[in-house]
DOFI-43735 format. One record per residue (C-alpha): chain; x, y, z. Coordinates in nm, 2 decimals. Each point is the difference from the previous one (the first is absolute). Layout:
BEGIN
<"A"; <X; Y; Z>>
...
! end
This chain:
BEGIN
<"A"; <0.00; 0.00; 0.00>>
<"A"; <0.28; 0.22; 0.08>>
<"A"; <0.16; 0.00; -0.32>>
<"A"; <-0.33; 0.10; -0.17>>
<"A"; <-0.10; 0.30; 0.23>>
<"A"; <0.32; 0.17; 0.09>>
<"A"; <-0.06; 0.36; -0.06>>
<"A"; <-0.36; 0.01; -0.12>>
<"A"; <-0.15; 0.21; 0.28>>
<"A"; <-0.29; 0.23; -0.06>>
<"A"; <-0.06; 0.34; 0.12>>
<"A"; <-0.13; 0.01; 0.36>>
<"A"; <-0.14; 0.35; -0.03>>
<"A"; <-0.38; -0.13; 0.11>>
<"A"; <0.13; -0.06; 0.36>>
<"A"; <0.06; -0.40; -0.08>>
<"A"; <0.36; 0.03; -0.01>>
<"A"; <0.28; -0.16; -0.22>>
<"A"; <-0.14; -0.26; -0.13>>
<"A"; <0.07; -0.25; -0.28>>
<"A"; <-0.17; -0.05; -0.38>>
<"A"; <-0.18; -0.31; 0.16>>
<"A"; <-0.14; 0.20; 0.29>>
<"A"; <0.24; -0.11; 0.24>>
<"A"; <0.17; 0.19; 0.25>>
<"A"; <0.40; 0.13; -0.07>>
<"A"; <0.24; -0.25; 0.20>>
<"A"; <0.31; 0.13; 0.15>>
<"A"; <0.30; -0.20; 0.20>>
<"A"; <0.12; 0.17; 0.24>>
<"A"; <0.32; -0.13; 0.12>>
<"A"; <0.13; 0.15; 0.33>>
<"A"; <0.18; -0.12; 0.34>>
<"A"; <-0.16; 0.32; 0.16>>
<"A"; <-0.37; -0.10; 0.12>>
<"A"; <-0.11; 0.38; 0.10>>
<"A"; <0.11; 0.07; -0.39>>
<"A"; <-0.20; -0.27; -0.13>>
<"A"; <-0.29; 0.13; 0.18>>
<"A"; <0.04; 0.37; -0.12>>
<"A"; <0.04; -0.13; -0.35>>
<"A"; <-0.27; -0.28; 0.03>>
<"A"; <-0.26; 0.29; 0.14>>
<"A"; <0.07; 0.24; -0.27>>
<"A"; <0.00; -0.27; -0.29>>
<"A"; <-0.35; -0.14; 0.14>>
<"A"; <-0.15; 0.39; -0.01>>
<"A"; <0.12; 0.03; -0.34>>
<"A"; <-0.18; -0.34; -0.10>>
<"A"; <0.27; -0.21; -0.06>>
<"A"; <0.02; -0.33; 0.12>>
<"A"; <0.32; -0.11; 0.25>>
<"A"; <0.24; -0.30; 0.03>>
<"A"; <0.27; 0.06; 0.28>>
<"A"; <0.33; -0.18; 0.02>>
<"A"; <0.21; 0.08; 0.34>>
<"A"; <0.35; -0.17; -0.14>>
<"A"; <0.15; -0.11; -0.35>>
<"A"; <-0.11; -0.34; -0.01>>
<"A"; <-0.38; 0.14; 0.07>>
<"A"; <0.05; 0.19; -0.27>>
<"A"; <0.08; -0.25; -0.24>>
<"A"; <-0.22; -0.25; 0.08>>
<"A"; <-0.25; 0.23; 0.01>>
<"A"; <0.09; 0.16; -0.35>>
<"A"; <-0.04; -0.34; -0.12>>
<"A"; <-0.33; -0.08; 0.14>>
<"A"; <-0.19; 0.31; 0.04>>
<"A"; <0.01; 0.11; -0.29>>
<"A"; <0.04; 0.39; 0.09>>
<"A"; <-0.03; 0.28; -0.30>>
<"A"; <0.28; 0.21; 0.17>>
<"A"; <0.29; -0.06; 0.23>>
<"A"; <0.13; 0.22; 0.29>>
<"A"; <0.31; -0.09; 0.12>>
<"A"; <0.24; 0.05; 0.28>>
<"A"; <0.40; -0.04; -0.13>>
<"A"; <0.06; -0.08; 0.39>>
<"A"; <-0.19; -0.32; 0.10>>
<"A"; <0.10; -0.32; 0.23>>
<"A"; <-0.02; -0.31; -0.19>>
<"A"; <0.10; 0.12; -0.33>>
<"A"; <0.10; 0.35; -0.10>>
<"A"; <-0.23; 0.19; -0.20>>
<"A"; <0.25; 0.07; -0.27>>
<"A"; <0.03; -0.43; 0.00>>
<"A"; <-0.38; 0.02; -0.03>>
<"A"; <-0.04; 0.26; -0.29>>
<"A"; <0.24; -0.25; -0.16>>
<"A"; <-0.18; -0.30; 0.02>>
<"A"; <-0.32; 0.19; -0.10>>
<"A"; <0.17; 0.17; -0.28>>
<"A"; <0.10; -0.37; -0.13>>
<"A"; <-0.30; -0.23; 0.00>>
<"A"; <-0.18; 0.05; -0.29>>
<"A"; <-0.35; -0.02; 0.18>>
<"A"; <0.09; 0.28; 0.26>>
<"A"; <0.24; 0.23; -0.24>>
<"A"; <-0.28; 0.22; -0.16>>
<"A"; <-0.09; 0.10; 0.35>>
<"A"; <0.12; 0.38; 0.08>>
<"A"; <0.17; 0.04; 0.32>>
<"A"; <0.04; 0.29; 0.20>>
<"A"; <0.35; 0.02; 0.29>>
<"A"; <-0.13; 0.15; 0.27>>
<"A"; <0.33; 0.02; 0.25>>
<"A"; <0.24; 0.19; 0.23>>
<"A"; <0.30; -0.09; -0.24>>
<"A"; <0.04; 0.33; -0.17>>
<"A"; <0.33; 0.01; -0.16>>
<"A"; <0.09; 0.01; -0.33>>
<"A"; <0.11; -0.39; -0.10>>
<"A"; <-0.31; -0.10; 0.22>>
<"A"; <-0.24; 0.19; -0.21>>
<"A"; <0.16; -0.13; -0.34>>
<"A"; <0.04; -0.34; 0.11>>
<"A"; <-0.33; -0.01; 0.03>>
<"A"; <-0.09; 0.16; -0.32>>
<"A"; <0.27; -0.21; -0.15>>
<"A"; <-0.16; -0.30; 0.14>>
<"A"; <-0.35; 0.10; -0.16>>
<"A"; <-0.16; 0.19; 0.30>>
<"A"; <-0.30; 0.26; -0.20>>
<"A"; <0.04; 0.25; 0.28>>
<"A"; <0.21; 0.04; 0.33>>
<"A"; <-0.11; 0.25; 0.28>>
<"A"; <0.19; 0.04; 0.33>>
<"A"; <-0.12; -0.03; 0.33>>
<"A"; <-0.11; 0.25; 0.15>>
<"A"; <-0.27; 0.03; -0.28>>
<"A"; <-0.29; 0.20; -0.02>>
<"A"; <-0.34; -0.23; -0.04>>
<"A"; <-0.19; 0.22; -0.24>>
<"A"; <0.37; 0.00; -0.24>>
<"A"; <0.00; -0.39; 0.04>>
<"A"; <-0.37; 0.00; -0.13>>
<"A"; <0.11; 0.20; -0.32>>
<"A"; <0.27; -0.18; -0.07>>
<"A"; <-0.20; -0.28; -0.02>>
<"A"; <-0.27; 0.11; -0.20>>
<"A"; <0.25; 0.09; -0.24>>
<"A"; <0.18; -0.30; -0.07>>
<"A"; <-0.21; -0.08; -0.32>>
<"A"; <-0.27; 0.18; -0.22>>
<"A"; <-0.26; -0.23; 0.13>>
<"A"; <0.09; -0.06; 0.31>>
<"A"; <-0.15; 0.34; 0.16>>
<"A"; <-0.24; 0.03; 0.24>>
<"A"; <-0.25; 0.28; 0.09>>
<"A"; <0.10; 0.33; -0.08>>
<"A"; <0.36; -0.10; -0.14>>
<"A"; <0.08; 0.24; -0.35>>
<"A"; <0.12; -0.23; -0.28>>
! end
């Protein structure tokens, strides 16, 4: 299912919030060691419609990449388990989970962190601390369908 969807999100703009071309809600990983950051992020994703997965270490994440089936990935580059730069690897080389964008969300702020991860296929990196309402953005403009209410093309 994952394969066919990713991306194909219509406009939320009716109060409904991101939702995909088959009616279903957005789904977005969120992969995090920090549990009051999951619950920020999970409270603001769920008022803005989307559905959310949550991953608290590297191996969550992957196994949950793998199984869940999310539309988006946040991820942490500083995880127990696996790194989230070992992650966005993995991800970025299965050929079921590749197509899925991934946003680094992390404290790691220098300059070979941030184009590792590029390197390594991340769509978007944001350090920590973030503002909510930029994270939002950022993911509504990963892809020209995958917007959500109010988002300009």
């Amino acid at each position: 299912m994952a394969d066919v969807v990713h991306g194909l999100i219509t406009p939320g703009g009716d109060g409904t919030g991101a939702r995909l071309l088959n009616g279903a809600k957005a789904r977005v990983l969120i992969c995090d060691d920090d549990p009051l950051l999951i619950e920020l992020m999970e409270f603001r994703l769920m008022a803005k419609g989307y559905e959310v997965i949550k991953a608290v270490d590297g191996a969550e994440a992957l196994l949950k990449a793998e199984h869940e089936a999310p539309d988006i990935i946040v991820l942490d580059a500083m995880m127990p388990k696996a790194d989230g730069l070992e992650v966005l690897a993995r991800i970025k080389s299965e050929p079921a989970l590749s197509e899925i964008p991934v946003v680094m969300l992390t404290a790691r702020k220098g300059e070979k962190d941030i184009v590792s991860a590029l390197e390594k296929g991340a769509d978007d990196y944001l350090v920590k601390p973030f503002i909510p309402e930029e994270l939002l953005a950022r993911l509504a403009r990963l892809g020209p369908a995958f917007r959500r209410g109010g988002a300009a093309a």
